[in-house]
KEKE-3310 file (N, C-alpha, C; in steps of 0.2 Angstrom, whole numbers, plus 5000, padded with zeros to 4 digits):
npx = (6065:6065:6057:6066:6063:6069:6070:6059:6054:6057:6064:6059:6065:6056:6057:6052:6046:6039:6032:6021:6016:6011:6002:5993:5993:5998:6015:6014:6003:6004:6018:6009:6002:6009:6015:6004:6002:5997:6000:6014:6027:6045:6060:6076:6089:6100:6114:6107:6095:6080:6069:6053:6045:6042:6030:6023:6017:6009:6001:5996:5985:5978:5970:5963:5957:5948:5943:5937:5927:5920:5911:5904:5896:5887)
npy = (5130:5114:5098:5085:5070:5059:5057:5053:5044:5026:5032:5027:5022:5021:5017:5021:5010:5004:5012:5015:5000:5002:5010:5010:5019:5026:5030:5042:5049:5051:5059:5069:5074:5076:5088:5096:5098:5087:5073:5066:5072:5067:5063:5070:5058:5055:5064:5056:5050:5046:5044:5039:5043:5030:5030:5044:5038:5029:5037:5046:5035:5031:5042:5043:5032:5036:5046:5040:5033:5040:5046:5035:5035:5043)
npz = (5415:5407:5410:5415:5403:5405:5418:5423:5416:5410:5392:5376:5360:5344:5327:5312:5305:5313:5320:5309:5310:5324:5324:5311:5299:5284:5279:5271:5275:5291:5290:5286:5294:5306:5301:5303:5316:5321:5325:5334:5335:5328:5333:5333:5332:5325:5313:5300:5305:5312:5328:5337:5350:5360:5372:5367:5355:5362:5367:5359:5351:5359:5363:5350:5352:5361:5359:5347:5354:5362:5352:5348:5358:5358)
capx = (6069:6061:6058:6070:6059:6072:6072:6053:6051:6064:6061:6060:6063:6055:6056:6044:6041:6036:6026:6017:6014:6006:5995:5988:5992:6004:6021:6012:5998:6007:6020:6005:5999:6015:6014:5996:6003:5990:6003:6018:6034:6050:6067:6082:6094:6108:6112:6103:6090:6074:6065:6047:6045:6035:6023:6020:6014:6003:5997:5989:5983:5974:5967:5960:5953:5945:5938:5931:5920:5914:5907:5898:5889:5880)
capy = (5124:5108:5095:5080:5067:5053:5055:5053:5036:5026:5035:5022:5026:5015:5016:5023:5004:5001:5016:5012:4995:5002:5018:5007:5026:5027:5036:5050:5052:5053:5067:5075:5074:5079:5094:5098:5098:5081:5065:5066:5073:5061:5064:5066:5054:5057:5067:5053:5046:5049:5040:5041:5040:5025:5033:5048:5035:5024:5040:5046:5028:5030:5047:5039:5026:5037:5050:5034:5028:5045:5048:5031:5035:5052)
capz = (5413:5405:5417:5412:5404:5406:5426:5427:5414:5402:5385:5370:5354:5338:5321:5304:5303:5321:5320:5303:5313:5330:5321:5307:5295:5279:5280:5269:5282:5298:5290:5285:5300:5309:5299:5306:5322:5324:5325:5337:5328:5329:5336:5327:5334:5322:5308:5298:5310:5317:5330:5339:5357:5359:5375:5362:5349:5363:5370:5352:5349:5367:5361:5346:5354:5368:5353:5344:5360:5365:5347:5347:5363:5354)
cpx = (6064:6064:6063:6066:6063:6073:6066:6052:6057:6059:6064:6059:6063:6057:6050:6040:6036:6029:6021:6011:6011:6000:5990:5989:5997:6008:6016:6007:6001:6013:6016:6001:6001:6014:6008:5997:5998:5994:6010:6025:6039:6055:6073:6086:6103:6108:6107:6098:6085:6071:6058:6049:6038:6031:6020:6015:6009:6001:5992:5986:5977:5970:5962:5955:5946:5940:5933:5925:5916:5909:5900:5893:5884:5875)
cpy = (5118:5103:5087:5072:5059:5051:5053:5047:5036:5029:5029:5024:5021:5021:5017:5016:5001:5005:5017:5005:4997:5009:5016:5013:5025:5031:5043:5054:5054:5058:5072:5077:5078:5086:5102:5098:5090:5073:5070:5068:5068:5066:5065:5064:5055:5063:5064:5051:5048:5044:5043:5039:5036:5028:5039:5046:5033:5031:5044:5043:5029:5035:5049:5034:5031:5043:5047:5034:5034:5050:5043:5030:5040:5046)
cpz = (5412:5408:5411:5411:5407:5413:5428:5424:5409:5396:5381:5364:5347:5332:5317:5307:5309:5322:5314:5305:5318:5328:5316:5302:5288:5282:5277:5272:5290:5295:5288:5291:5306:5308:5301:5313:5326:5326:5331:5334:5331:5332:5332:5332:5334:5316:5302:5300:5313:5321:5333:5347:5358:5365:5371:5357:5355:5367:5366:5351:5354:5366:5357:5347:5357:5363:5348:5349:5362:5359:5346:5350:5362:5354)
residu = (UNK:UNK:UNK:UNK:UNK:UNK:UNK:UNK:UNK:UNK:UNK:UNK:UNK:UNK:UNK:UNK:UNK:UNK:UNK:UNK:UNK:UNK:UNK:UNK:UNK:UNK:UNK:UNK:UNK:UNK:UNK:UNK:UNK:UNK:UNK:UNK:UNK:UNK:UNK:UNK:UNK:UNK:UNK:UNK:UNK:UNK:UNK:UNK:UNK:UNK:UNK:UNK:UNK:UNK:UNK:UNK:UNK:UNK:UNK:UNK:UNK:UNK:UNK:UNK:UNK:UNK:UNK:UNK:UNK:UNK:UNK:UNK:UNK:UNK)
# end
């Protein structure tokens, strides 16, 4: 059984434009990205609707950061 994520932290869910604004990437980058299994896939909400889980997004971000710093210490 998959552990219930909403019991262990509140889940928040943004928006393309929120996540466009915290990745610094194009929309056509991050669902190419998605599609490379390399970016965080979205949620669907609704029939029409998708969000992200914002600790998804700052745990990629964090990822990025941490693969930047240990490339410039080579």
């Amino acid at each position: 059984m998959e552990k219930d994520m909403a019991s262990s932290s509140e889940i928040r869910f943004i928006k393309l434009p929120e996540v466009l604004a915290l990745c610094g990437r194009s929309k056509s980058s991050i669902y190419g990205a998605i599609k490379k299994g390399e970016f965080p896939a979205p949620v669907k909400l609704s029939r029409r609707s998708v969000g992200w889980i914002h600790s998804e997004i700052a745990s990629w971000a964090a990822a990025r950061v941490r693969a930047s710093r240990s490339h410039a210490q080579r």
